[in-house]
N, C-alpha and C positions, 0 to 999 in steps of 0.2 A: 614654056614650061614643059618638062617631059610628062608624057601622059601619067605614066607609071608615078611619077610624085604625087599626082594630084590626090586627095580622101574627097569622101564623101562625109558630108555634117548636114545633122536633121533641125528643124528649127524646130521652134515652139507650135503645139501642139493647138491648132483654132480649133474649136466649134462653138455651134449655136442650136439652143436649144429649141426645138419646132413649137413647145408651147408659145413661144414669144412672136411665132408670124403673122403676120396683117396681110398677106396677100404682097404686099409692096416690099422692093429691095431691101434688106439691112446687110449690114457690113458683118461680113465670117472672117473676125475678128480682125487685127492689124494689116498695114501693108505688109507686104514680105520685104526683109532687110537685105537680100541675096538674091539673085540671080538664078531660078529656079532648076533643076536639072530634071528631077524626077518629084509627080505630086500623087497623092492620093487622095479622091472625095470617099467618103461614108459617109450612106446616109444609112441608119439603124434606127428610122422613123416610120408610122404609121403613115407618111404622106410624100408624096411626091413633089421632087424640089426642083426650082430651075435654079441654075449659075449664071451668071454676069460677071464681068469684069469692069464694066463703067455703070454698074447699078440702074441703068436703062433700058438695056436692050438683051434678050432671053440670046446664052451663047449657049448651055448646056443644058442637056435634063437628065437628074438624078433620081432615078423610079426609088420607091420606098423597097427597103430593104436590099439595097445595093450598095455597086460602090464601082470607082474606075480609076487605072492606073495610067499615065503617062509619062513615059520614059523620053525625053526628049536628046538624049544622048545614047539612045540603044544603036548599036551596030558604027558607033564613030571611029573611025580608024585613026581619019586626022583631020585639020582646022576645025572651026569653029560648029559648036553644037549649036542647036535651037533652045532656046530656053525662053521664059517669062522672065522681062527685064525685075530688076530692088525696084521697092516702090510698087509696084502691083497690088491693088485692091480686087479681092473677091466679094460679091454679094451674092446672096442666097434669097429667092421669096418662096413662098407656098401657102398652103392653110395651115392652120396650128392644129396643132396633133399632140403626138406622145415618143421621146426619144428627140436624138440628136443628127446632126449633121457636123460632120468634121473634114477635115483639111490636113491633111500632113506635106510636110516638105524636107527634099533633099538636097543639098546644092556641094560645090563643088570648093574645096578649101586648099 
């Protein structure tokens, strides 16, 4: 496909609300239906969050009152970008607090 044809399309919009954390993984919100290109965490919580991807094991931390972008298609000239395959589960744990934790996604259409 010519690069230039390709758009960019945002999915549905996850979060989870930090009142509801027990310290243990829960699910920020569905699998992704797409093949990730570019995502963004917010966290606009009173408390500090880790990320997972198989709800086990700590891959990210998300300080309270931040947020991080990755562009996994930034500077592609040509073949194949990196992306998070469809089907990809995030979880999120922490203490319960006040405010949320969110998830946006961009992928490629």
């Amino acid at each position: 496909m010519n690069p230039l044809s390709i758009r960019a399309t945002i999915d549905i919009l996850r979060s989870i609300d930090t009142s509801t954390f027990t310290g243990s993984y829960q699910a920020l919100g569905t699998p992704v239906s797409n093949s990730i290109r570019i995502m963004k965490f917010v966290n606009n919580s009173n408390q500090d969050a880790t990320i997972s991807i198989d709800g086990v094991n700590d891959h990210e931390i998300l300080p309270q009152g931040s947020y991080f972008v990755i562009d996994f298609s930034a500077n592609r000239e040509t073949g194949n970008a990196w992306e998070f395959p469809a089907n990809t589960q995030f979880y999120v744990k922490g203490t319960a607090g006040t405010g949320s934790v969110y998830l946006s996604i961009y992928y490629a259409n």
